[in-house]
PDB file of N, CA, C and O in Angstrom:
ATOM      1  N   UNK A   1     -18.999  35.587  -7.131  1.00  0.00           N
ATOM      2  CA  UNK A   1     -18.384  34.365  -7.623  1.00  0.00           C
ATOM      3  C   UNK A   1     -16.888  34.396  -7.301  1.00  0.00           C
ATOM      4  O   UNK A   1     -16.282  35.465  -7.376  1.00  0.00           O
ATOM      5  N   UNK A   2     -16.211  33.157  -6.911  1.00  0.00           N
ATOM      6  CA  UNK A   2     -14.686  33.010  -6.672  1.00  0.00           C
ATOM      7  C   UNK A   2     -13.971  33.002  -8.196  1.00  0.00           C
ATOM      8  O   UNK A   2     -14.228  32.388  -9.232  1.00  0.00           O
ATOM      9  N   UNK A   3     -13.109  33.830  -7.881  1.00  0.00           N
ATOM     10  CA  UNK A   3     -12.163  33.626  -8.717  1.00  0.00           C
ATOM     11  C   UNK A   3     -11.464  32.455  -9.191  1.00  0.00           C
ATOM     12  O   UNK A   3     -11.112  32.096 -10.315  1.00  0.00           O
ATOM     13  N   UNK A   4     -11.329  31.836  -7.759  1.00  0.00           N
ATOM     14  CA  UNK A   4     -10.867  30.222  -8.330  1.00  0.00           C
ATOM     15  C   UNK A   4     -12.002  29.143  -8.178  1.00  0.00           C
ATOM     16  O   UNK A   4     -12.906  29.214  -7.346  1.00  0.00           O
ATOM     17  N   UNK A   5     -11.798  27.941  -9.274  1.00  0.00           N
ATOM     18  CA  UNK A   5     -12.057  26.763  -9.856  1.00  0.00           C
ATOM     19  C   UNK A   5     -12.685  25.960  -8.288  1.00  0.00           C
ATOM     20  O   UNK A   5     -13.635  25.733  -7.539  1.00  0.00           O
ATOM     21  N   UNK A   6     -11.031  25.775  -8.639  1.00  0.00           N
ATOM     22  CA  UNK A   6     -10.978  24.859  -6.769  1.00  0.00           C
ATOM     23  C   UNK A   6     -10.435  25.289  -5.886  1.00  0.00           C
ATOM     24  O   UNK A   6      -9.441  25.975  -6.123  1.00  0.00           O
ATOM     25  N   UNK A   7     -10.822  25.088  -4.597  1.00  0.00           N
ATOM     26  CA  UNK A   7     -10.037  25.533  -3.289  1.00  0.00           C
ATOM     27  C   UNK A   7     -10.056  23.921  -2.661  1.00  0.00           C
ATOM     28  O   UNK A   7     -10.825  22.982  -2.870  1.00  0.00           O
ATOM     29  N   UNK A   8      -8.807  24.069  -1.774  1.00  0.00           N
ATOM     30  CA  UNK A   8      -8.401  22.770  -1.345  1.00  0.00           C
ATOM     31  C   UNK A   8      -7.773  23.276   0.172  1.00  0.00           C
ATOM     32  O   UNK A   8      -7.153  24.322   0.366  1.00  0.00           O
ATOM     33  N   UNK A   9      -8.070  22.367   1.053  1.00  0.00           N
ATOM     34  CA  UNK A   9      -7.713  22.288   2.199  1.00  0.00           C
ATOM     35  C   UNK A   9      -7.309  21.423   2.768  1.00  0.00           C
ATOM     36  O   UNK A   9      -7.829  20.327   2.976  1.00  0.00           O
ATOM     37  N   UNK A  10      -5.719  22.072   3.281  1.00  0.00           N
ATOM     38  CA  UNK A  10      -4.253  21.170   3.902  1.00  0.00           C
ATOM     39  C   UNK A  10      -3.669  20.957   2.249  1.00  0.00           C
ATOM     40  O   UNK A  10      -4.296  21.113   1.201  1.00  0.00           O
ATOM     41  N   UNK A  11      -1.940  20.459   2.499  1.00  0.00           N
ATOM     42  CA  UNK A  11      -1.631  20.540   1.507  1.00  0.00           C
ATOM     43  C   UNK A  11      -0.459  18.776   1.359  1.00  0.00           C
ATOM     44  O   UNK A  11       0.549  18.521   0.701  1.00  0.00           O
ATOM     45  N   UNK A  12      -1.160  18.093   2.179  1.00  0.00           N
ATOM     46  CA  UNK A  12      -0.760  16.944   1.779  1.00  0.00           C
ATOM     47  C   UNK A  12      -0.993  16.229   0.743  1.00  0.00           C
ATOM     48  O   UNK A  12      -2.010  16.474   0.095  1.00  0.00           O
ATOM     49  N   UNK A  13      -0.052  15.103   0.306  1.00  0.00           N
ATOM     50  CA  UNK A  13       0.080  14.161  -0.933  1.00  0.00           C
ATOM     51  C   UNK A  13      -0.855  14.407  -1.661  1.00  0.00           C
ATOM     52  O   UNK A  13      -0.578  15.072  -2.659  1.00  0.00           O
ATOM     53  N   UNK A  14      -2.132  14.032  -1.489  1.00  0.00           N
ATOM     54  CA  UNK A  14      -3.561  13.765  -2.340  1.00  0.00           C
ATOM     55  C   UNK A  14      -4.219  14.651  -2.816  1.00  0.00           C
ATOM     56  O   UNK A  14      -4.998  14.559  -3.765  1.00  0.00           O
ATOM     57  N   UNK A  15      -3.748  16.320  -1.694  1.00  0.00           N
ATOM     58  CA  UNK A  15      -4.858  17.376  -1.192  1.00  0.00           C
ATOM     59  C   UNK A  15      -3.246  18.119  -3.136  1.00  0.00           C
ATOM     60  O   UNK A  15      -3.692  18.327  -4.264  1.00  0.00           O
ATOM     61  N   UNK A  16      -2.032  18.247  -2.858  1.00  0.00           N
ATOM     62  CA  UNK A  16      -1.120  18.377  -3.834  1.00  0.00           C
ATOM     63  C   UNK A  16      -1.415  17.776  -5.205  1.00  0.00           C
ATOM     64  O   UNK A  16      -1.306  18.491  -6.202  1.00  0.00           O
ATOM     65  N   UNK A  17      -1.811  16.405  -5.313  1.00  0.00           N
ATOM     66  CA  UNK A  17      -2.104  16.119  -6.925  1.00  0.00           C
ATOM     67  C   UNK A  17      -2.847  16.082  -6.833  1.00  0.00           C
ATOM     68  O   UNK A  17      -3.033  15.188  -7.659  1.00  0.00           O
ATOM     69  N   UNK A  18      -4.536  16.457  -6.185  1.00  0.00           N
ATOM     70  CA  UNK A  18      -5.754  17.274  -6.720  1.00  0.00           C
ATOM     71  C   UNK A  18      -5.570  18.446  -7.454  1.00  0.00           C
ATOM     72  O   UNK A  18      -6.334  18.849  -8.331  1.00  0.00           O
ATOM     73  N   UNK A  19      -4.456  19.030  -7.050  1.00  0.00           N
ATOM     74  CA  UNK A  19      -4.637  20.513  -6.939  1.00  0.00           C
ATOM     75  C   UNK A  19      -3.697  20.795  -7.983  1.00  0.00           C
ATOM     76  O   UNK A  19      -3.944  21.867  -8.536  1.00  0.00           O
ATOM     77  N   UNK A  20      -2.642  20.150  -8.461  1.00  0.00           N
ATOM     78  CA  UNK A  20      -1.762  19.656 -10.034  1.00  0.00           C
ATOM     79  C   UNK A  20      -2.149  19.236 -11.292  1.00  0.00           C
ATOM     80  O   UNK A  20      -1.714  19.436 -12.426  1.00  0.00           O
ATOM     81  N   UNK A  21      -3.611  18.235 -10.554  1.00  0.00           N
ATOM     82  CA  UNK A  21      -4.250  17.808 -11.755  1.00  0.00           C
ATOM     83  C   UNK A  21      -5.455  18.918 -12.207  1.00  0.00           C
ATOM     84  O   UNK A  21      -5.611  19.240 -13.384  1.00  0.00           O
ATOM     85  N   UNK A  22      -6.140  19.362 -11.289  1.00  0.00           N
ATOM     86  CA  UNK A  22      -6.876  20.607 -11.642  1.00  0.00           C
ATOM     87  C   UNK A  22      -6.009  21.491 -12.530  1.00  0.00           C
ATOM     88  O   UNK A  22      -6.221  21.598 -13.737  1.00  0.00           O
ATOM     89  N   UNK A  23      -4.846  22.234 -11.773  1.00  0.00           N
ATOM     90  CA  UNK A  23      -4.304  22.936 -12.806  1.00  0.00           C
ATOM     91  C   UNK A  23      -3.970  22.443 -14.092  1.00  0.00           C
ATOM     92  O   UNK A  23      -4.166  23.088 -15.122  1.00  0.00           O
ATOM     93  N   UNK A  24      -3.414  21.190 -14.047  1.00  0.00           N
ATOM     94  CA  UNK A  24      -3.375  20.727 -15.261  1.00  0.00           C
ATOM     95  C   UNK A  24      -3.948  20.881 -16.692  1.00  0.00           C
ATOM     96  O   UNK A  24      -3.399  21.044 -17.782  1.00  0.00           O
ATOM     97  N   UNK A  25      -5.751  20.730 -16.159  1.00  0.00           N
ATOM     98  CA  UNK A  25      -6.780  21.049 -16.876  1.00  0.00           C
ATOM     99  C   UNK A  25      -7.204  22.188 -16.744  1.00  0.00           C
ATOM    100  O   UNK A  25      -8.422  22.295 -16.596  1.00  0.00           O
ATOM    101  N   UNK A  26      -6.459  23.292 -16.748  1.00  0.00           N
ATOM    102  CA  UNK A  26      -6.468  24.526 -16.659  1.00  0.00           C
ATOM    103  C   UNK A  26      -7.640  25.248 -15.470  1.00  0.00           C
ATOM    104  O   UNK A  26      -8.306  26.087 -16.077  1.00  0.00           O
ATOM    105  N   UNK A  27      -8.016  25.168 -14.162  1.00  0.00           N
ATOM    106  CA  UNK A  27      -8.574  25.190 -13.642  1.00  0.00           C
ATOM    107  C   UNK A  27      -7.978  26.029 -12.672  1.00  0.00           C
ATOM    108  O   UNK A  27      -6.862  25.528 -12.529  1.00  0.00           O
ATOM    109  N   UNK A  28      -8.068  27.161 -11.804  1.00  0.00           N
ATOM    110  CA  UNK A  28      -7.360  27.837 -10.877  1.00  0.00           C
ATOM    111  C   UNK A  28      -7.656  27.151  -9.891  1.00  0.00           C
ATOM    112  O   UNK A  28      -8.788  26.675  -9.805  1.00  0.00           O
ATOM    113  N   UNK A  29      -6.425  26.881  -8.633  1.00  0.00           N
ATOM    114  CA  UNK A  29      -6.633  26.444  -7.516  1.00  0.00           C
ATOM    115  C   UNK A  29      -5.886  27.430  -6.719  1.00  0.00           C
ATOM    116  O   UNK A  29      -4.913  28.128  -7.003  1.00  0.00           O
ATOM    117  N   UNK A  30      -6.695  27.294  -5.485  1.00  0.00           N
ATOM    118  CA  UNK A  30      -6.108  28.037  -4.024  1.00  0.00           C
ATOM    119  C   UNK A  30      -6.262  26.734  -3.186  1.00  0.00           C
ATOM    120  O   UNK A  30      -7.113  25.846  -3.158  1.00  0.00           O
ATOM    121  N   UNK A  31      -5.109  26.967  -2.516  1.00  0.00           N
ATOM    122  CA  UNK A  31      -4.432  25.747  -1.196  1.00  0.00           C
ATOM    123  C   UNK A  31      -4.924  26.356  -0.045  1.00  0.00           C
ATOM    124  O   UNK A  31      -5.364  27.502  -0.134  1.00  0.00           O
ATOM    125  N   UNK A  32      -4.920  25.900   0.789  1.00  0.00           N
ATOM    126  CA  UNK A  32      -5.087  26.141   2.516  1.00  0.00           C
ATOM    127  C   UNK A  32      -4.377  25.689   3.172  1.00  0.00           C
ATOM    128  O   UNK A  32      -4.949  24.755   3.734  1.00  0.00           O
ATOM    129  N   UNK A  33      -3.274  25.780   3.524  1.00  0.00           N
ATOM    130  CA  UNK A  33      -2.330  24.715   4.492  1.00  0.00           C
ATOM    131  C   UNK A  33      -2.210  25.474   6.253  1.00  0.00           C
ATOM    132  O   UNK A  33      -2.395  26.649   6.568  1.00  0.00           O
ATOM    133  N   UNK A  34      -1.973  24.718   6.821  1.00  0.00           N
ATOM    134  CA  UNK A  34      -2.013  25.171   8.482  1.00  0.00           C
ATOM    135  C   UNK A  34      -0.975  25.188   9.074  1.00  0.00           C
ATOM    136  O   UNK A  34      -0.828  26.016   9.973  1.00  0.00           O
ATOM    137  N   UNK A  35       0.020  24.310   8.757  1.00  0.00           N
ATOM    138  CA  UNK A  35       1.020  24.008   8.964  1.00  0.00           C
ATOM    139  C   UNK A  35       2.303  25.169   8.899  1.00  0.00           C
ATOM    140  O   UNK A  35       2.189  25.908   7.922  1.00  0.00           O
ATOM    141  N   UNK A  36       3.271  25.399   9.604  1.00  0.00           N
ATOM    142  CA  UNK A  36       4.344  25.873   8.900  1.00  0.00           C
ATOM    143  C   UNK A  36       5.011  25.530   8.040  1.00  0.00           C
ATOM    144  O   UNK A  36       5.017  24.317   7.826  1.00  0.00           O
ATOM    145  N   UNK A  37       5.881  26.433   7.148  1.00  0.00           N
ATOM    146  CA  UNK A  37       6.335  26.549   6.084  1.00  0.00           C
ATOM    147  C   UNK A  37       6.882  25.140   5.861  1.00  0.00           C
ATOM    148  O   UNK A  37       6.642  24.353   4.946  1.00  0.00           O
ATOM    149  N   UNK A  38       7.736  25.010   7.005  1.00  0.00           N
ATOM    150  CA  UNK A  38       9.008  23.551   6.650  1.00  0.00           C
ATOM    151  C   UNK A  38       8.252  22.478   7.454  1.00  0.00           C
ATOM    152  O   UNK A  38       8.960  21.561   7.869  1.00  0.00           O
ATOM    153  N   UNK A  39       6.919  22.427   7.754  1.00  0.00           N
ATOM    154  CA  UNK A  39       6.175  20.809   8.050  1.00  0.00           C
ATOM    155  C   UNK A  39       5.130  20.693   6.662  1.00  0.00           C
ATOM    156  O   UNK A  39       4.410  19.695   6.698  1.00  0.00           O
ATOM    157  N   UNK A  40       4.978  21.476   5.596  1.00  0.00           N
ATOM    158  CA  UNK A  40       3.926  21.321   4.765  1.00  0.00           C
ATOM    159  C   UNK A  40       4.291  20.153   4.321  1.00  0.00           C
ATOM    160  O   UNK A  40       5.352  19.612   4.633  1.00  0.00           O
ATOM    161  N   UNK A  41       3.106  19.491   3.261  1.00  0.00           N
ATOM    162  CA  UNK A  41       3.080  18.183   2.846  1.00  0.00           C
ATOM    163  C   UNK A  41       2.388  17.280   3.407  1.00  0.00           C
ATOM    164  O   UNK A  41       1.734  16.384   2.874  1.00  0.00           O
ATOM    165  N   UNK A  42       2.538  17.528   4.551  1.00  0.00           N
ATOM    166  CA  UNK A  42       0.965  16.357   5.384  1.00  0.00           C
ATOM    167  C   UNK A  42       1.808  15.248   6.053  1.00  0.00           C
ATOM    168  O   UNK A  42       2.921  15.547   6.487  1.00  0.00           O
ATOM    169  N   UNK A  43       1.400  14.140   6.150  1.00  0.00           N
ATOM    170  CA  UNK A  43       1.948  13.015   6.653  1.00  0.00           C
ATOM    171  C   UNK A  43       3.110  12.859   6.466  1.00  0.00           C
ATOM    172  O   UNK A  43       3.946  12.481   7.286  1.00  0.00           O
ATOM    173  N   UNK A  44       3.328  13.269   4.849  1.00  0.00           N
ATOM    174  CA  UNK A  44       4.649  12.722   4.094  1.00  0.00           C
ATOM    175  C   UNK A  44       5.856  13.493   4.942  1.00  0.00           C
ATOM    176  O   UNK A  44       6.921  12.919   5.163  1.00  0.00           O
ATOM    177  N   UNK A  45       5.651  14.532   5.289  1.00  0.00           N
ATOM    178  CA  UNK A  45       6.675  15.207   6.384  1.00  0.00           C
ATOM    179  C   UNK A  45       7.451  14.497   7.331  1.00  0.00           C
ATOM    180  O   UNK A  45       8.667  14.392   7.497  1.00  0.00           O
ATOM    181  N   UNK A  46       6.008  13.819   8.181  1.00  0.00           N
ATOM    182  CA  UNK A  46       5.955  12.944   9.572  1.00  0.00           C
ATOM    183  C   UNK A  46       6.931  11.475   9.105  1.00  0.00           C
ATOM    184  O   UNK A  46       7.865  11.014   9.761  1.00  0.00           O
ATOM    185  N   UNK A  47       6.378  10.929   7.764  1.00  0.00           N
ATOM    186  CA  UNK A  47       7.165   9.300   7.916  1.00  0.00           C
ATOM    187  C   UNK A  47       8.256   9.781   6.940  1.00  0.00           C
ATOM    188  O   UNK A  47       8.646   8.831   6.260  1.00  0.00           O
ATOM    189  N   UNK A  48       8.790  10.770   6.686  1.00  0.00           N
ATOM    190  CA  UNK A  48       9.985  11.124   5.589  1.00  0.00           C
ATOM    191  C   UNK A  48      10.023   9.818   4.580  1.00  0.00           C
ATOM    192  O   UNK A  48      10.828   8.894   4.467  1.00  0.00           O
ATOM    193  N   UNK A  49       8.944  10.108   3.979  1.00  0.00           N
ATOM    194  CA  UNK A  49       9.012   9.139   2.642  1.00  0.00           C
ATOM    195  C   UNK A  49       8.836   7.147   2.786  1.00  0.00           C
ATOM    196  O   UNK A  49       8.910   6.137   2.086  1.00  0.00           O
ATOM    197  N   UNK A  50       8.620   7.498   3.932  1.00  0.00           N
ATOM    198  CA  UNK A  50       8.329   5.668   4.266  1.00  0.00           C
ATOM    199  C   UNK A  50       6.927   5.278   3.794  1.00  0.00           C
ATOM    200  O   UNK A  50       5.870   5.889   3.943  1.00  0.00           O
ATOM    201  N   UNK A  51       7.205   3.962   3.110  1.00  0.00           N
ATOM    202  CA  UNK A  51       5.241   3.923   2.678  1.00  0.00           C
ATOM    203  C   UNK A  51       5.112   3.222   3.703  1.00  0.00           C
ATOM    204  O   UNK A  51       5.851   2.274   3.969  1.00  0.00           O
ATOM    205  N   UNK A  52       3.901   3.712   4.587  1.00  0.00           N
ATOM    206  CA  UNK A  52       3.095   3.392   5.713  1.00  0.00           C
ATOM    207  C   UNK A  52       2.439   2.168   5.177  1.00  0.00           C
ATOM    208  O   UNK A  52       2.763   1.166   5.815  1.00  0.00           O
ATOM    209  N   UNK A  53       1.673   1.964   4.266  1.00  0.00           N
ATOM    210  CA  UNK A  53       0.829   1.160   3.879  1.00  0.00           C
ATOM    211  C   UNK A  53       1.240   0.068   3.462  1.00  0.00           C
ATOM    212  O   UNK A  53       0.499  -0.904   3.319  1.00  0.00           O
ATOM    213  N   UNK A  54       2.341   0.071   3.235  1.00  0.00           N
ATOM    214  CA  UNK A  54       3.086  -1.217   2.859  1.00  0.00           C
ATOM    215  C   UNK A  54       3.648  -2.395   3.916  1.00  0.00           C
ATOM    216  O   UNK A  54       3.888  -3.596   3.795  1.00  0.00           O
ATOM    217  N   UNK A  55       3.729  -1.484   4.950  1.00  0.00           N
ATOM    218  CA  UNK A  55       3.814  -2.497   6.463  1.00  0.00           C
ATOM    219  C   UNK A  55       2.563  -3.629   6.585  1.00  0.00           C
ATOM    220  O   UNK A  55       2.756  -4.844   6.605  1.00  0.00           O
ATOM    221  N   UNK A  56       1.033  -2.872   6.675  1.00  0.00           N
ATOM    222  CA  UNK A  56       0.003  -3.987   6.492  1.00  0.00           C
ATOM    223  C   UNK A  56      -0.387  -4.935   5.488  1.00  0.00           C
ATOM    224  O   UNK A  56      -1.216  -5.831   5.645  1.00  0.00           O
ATOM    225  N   UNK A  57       0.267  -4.679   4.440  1.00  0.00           N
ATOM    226  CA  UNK A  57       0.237  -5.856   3.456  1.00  0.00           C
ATOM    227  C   UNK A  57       0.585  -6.706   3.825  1.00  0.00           C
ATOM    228  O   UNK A  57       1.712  -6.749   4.317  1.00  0.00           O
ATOM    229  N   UNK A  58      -0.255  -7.835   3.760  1.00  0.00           N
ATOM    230  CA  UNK A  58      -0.045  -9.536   4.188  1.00  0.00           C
ATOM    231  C   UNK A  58       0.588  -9.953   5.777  1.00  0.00           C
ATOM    232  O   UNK A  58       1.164 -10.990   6.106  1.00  0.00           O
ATOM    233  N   UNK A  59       0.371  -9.169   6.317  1.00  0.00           N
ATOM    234  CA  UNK A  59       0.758  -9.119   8.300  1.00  0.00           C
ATOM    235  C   UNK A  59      -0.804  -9.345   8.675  1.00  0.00           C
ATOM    236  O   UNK A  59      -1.560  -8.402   8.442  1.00  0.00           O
ATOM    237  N   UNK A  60      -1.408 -10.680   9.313  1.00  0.00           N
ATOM    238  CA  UNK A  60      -2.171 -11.198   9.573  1.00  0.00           C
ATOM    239  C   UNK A  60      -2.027 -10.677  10.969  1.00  0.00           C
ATOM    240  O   UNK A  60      -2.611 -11.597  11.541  1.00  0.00           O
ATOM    241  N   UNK A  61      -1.699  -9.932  11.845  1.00  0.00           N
ATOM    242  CA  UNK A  61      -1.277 -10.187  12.683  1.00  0.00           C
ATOM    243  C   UNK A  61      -1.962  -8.446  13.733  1.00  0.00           C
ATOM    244  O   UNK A  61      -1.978  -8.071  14.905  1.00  0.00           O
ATOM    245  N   UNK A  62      -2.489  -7.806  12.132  1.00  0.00           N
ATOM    246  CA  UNK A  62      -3.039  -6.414  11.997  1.00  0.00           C
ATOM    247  C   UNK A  62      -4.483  -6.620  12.229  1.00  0.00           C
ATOM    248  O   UNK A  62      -5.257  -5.664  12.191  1.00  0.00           O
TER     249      UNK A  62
END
């Protein structure tokens, strides 16, 4: 049996508050990230904090 709860793989936005809210509820988690040290985070790295998703709102044009 694993020692930990949850295991999670990559350590972007979603893959991070899975893995916050598990602990939260007292649950052990182990991360997997691939990335080097100073690109972790996932996407959020790539658009430095720009919401992507907010461009296709109401642009008919998508």
């Amino acid at each position: 049996m694993s020692p930990f709860d949850v295991v999670i793989v990559g350590a972007g936005n979603a893959a991070l508050t899975a893995a916050l809210v598990a602990r939260e509820n007292g649950a052990t988690v182990l991360i997997f990230e691939k990335a080097p040290e100073h690109e972790k985070g996932g996407n959020s790295y790539f658009i430095a904090g720009e919401n992507v998703a907010g461009h296709a709102i109401g642009n008919s044009s998508i």
